[in-house]
C-alpha positions as CSV (number, residue, x, y, z in Angstrom):
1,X,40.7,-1.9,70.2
2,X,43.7,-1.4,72.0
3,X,44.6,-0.1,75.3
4,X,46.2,2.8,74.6
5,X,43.3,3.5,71.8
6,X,40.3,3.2,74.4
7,X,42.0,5.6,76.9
8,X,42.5,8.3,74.1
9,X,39.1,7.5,72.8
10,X,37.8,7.9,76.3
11,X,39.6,11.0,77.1
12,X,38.9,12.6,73.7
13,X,34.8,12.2,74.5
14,X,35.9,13.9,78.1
15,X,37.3,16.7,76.8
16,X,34.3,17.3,74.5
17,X,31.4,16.6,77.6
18,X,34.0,18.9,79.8
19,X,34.1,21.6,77.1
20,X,30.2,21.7,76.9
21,X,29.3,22.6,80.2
22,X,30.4,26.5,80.1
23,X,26.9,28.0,79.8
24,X,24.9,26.0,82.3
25,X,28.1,26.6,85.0
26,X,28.3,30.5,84.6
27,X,24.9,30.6,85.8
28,X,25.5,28.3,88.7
29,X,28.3,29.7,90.2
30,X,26.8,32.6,90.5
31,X,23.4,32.1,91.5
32,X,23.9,31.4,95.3
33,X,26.2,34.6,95.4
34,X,23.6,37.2,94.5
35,X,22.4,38.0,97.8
36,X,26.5,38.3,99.3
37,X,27.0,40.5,96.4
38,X,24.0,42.7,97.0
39,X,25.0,43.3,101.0
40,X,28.7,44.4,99.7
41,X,27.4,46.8,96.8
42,X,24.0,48.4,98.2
43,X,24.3,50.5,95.1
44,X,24.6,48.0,93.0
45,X,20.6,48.5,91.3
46,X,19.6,47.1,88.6
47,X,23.2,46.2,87.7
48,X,22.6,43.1,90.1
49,X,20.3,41.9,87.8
50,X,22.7,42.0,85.1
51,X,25.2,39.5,86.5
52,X,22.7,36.4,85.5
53,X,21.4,38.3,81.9
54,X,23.9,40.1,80.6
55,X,26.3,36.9,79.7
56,X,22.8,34.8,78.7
57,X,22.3,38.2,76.3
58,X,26.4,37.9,74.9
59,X,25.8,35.0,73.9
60,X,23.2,35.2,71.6
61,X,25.7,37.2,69.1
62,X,28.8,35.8,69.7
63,X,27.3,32.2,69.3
64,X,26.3,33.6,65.7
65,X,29.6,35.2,64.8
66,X,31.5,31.6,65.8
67,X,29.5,29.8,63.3
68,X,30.3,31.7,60.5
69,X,34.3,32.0,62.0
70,X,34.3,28.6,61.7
71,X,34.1,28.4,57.6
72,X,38.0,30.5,58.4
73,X,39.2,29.3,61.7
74,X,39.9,26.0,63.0
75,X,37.1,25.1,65.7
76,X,39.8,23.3,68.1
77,X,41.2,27.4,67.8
78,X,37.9,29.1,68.6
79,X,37.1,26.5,71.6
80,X,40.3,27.4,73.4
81,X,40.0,30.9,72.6
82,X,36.8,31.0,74.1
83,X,37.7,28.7,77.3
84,X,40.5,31.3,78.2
85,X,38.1,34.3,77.5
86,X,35.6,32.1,80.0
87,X,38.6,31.5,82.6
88,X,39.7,35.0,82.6
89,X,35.5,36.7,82.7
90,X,35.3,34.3,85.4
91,X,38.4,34.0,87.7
92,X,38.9,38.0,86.9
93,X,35.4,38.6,89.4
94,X,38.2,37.5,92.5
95,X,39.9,41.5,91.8
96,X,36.2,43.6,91.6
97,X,36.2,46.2,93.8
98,X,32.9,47.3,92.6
99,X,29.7,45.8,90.9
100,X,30.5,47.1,87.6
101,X,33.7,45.6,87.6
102,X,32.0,42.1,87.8
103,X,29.7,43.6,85.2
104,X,32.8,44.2,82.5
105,X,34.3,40.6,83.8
106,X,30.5,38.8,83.2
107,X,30.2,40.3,80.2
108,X,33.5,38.9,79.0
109,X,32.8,35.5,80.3
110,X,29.1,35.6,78.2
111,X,31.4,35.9,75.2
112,X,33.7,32.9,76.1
113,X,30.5,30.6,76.6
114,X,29.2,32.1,73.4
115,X,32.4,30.8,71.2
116,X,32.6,27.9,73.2
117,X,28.8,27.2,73.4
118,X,28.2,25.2,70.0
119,X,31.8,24.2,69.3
120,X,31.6,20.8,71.3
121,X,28.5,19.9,70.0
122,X,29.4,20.6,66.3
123,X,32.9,18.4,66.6
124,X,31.1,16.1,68.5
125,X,29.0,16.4,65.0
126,X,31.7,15.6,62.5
127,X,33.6,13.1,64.9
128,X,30.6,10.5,65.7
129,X,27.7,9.1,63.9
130,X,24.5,7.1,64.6
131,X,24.1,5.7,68.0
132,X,27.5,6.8,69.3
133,X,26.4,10.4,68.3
134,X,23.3,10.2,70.0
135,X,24.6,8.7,73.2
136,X,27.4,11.7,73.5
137,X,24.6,14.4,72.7
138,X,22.5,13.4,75.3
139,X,25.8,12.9,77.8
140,X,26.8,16.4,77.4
141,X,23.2,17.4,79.3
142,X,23.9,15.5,81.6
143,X,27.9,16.5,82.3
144,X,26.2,19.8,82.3
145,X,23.8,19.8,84.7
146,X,25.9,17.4,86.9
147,X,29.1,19.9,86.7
148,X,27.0,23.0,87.6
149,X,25.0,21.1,90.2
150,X,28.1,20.2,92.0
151,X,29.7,23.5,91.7
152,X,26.7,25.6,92.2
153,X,26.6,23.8,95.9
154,X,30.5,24.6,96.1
155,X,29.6,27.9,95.5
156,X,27.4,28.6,98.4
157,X,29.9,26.6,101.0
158,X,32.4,29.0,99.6
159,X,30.7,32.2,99.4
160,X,30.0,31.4,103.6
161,X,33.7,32.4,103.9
162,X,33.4,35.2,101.0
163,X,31.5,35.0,98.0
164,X,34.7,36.0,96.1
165,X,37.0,32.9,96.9
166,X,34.0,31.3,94.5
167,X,35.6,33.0,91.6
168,X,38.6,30.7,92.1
169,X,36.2,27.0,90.7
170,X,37.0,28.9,87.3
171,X,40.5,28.3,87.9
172,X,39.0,24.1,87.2
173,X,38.6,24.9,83.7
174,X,42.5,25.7,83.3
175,X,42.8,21.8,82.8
176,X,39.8,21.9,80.3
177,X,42.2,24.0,79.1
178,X,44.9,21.9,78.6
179,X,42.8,18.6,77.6
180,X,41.6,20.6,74.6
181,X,45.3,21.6,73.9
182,X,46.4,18.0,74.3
183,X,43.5,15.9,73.1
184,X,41.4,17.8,70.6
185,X,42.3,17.4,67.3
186,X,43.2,20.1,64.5
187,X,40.2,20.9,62.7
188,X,40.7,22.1,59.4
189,X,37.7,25.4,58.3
190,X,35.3,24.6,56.7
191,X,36.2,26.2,53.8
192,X,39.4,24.3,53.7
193,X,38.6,21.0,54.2
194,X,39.4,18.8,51.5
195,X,36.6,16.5,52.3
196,X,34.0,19.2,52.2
197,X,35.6,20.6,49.1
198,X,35.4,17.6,47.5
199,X,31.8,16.5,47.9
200,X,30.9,19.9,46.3
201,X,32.9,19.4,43.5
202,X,31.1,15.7,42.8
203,X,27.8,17.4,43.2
204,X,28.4,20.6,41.3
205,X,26.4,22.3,44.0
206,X,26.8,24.9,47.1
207,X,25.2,23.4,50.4
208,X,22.4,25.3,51.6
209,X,21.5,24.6,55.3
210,X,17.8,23.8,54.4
211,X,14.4,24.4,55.7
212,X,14.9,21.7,58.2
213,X,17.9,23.0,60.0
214,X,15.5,26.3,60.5
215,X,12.6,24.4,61.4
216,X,14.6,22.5,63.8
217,X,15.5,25.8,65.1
218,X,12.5,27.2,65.1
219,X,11.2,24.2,67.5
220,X,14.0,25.2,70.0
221,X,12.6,28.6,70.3
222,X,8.9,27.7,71.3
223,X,10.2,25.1,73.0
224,X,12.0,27.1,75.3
225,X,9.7,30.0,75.0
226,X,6.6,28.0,76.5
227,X,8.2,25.3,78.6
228,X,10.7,28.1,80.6
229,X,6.8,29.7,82.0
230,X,7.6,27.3,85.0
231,X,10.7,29.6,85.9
232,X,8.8,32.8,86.6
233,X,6.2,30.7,88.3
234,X,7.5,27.7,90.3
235,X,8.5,29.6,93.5
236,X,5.8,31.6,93.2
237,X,3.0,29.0,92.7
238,X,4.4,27.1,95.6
239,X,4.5,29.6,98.3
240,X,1.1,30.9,97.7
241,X,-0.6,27.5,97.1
242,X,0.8,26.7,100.6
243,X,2.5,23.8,99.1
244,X,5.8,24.5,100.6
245,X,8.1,27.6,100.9
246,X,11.3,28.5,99.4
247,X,13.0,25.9,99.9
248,X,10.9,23.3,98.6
249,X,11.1,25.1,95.6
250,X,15.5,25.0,95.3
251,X,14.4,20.8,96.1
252,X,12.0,21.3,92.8
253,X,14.7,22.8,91.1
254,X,17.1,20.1,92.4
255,X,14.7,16.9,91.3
256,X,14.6,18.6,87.6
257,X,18.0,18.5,87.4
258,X,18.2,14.9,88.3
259,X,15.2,13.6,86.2
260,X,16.9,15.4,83.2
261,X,20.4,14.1,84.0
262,X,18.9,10.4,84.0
263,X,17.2,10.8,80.8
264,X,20.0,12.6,79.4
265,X,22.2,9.6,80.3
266,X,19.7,7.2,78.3
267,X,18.9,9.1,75.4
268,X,20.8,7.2,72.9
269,X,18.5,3.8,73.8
270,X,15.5,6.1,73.8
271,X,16.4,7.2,70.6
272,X,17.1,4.2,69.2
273,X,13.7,3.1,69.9
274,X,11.8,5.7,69.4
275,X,13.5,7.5,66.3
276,X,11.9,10.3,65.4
277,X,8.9,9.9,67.7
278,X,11.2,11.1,70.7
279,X,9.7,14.4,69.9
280,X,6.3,13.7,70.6
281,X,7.2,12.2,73.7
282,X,9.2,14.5,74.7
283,X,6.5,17.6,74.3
284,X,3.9,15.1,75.6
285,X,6.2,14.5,79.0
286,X,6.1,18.9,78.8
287,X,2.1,18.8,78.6
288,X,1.7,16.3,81.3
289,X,4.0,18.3,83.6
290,X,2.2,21.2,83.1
291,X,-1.3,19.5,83.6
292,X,-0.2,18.1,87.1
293,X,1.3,21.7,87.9
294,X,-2.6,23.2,87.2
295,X,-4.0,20.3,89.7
296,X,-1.4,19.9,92.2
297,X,-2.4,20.2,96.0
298,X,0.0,18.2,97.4
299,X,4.1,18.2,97.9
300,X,4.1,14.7,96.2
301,X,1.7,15.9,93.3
302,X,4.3,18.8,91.9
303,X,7.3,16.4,92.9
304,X,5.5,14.6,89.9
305,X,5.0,17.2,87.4
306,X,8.7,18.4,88.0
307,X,10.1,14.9,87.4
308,X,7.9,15.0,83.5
309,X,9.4,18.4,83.8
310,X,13.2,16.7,83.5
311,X,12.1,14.1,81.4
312,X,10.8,16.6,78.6
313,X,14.4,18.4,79.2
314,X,16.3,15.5,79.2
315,X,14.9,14.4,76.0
316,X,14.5,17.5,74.2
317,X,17.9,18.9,74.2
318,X,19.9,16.4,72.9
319,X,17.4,15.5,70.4
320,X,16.6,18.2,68.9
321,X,20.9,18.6,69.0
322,X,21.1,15.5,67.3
323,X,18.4,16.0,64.7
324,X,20.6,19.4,63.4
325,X,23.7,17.9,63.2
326,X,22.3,14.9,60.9
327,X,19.9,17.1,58.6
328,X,22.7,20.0,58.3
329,X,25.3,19.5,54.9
330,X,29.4,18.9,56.4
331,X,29.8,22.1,55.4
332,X,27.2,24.1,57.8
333,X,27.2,21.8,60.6
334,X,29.0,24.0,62.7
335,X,26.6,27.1,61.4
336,X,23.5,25.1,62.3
337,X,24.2,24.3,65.3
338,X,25.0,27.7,66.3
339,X,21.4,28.5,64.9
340,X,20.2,26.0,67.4
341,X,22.1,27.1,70.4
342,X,21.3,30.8,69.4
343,X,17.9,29.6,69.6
344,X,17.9,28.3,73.4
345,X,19.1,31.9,74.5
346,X,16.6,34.0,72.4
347,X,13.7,31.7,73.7
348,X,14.9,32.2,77.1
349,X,14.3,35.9,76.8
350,X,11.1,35.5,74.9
351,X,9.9,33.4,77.6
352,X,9.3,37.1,79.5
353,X,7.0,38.3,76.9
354,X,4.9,34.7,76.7
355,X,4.7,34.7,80.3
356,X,2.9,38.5,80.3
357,X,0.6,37.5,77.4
358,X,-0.8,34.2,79.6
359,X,-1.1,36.1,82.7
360,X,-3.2,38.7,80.6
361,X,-4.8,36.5,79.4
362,X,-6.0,34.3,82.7
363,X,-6.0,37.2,84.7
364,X,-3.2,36.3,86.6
365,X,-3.9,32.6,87.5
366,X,-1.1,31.0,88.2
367,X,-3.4,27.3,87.8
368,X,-4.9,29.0,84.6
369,X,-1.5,29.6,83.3
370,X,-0.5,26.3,83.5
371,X,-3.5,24.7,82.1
372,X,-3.0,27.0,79.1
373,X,0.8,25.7,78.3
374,X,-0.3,21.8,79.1
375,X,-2.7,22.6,76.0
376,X,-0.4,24.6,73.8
377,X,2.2,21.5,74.4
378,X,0.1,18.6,73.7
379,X,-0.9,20.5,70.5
380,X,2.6,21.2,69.6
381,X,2.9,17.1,70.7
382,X,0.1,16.4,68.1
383,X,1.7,18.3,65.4
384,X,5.1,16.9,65.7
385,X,3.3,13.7,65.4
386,X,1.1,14.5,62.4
387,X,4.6,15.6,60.7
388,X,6.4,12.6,61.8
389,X,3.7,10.1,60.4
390,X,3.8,12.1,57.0
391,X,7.3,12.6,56.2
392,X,8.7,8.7,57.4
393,X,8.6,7.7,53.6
394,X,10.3,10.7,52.8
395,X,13.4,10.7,55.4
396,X,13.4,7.1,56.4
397,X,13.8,5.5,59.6
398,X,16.6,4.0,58.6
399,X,18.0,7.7,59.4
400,X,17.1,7.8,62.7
401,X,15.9,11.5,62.8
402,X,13.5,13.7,64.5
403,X,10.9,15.7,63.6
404,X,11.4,19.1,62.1
């Protein structure tokens, strides 16, 4: 390969990491200014609330409008109109004069990560295959928890001067921006492409997505719906179990991040050992982080079950990415993964209605709790191996998939 070749090759797969880290930086930036915010609007209410939610809730339909736009519009189209609707929701909370003008700005920006939010995946989708595919799903975790890590701390410096000035980071994206302008390139719809034409006409038949792009789907939503319990509980569980105070809980937070940026990083070779038994690792490293949760006593033992904690998310994600974009037909990539990433919000906001039934349930026991989701993962663990084991003749290994 040439010079010149690599360095477009390497800046293409940039652009593509860069223009995947939308949703997980929205949240981060403005996490450490909640507090600032609330002192300058007292009245703000419930509306506070609304700054994290409300662009998580956007999402959900404007993810699912994208993948069907995408059979009409070119995705390279869609991804920069949703990185300008992004820059201008989140650069546009520098002129609010009140907290429902951050409300209106927020809400705009949850419908730029929407449209942008399965787009790099999906071309990442139709530009790679096999092991190169693999290591770029997995990469794009980890860009995105290292981007909003870094600017989430950049934040908080900032928001000592005034919270506002850390509307300007947004501004970064303007050269995401351009790269996409520059590098990306021209997508033809779905419905247009020759290629995907073509393969209908030799088969005589209309892709269907298939029951395993919805059962892949469906495994994002418990996923997410059972392993997101530690989020209502973590702070919690560690202040009152005199295991540390607040602050041990942001390091928590911090460790997860890492764990699941360093597995992220590897996935591909993991994968490629592993094939289709990732899964069951992946749920078993959730099971185990729960059990240690129910035990721990010590500032060492929960380091422990958040570092499983950041495995399982640094294995799930981009596999269960991966696994959509292989089993979906050319023509509904873009569709399916939309399904997925739909599926990541709408667990999220399940996780609030899980998370009442198990403290019903164990009367409120934080320990209890977590012994009950250790055993609903390692039985979602055992299934996903049971599945695995009886459909290898039927896929092949020599696809390289997951379960689902």
């Amino acid at each position: 390969m040439s010079e010149s070749k690599r360095e477009g090759t390497v800046l293409l797969k940039t652009t593509l990491l860069l223009s995947s880290v939308n949703g997980m930086v929205a949240s981060a930036l403005m996490v450490p200014l909640l507090a600032d915010i609330a002192k300058s609007y007292p009245d703000a209410g419930p509306w506070l609330n609304q700054l994290l939610s409300l662009p998580s809730l956007l999402m959900i339909p404007a993810i699912l409008i994208t993948g069907k736009l995408a059979d009409y519009i070119s995705k390279k189209t869609l991804l920069l109109v949703g990185t300008l609707l992004f820059i201008i929701g989140g650069f546009g909370g520098i002129f609010a004069t009140g907290v429902m003008d951050l409300v209106w700005t927020r809400a705009l920006l949850g419908i730029g990560c929407g449209i942008v939010y399965p787009l790099a995946p999906a071309m990442i989708a139709y530009l790679y295959d096999g092991q190169e595919r693999a290591q770029l799903m997995g990469w794009t975790n980890s860009c995105g928890g290292a981007v909003s890590f870094v600017l989430g701390i950049a934040a908080g410096y900032a928001a000592l001067v005034d919270w506002k000035y850390a509307f300007y980071y947004y501004l970064l994206f303007v050269i995401v921006l351009i790269m996409q302008w520059f590098l990306l390139p021209d997508f033809l719809p779905e419905k247009k492409d020759p290629a995907i034409t073509q393969a209908k006409l030799q088969t005589g038949a209309t892709e269907k997505l298939g029951y395993r792009v919805w059962l892949t789907s469906l495994d994002m939503l418990i996923f997410m719906t059972v392993s997101m319990f530690i989020i209502f509980k973590l702070a919690l569980f560690i202040v009152n179990e005199h295991i540390g105070t607040s602050a041990d809980a942001g390091m928590a937070s911090s460790i997860n991040t890492l764990a699941s940026f360093a597995v992220s990083m590897v996935f591909a070779q993991i994968w490629n050992k592993l094939k289709r038994f990732t899964v069951v690792v992946g749920l078993v490293c959730m099971s185990v982080c729960y059990f240690l949760f129910s035990i721990a006593h010590s500032y060492g033992m929960m380091m422990a079950a958040v570092i499983f904690l950041g495995f399982s998310m640094g294995l799930m994600f981009p596999y269960l990415m991966n696994r959509v974009s292989i089993v979906a037909p050319n023509s509904q990539k873009t569709f399916a993964i939309s399904l997925l990433s739909m599926a990541i919000y709408l667990g999220q906001f399940f996780t609030g209605f899980y998370t009442q039934f198990v403290d019903w349930l164990t009367n409120g026991s934080i320990r209890s709790g977590f012994m009950f989701v250790a055993g609903n993962m390692a039985a979602f663990a055992l299934i996903a191996l049971v599945y695995v084991i009886f459909t290898r003749n039927r896929e092949g290994e020599s696809q390289t998939t997951i379960a689902g």
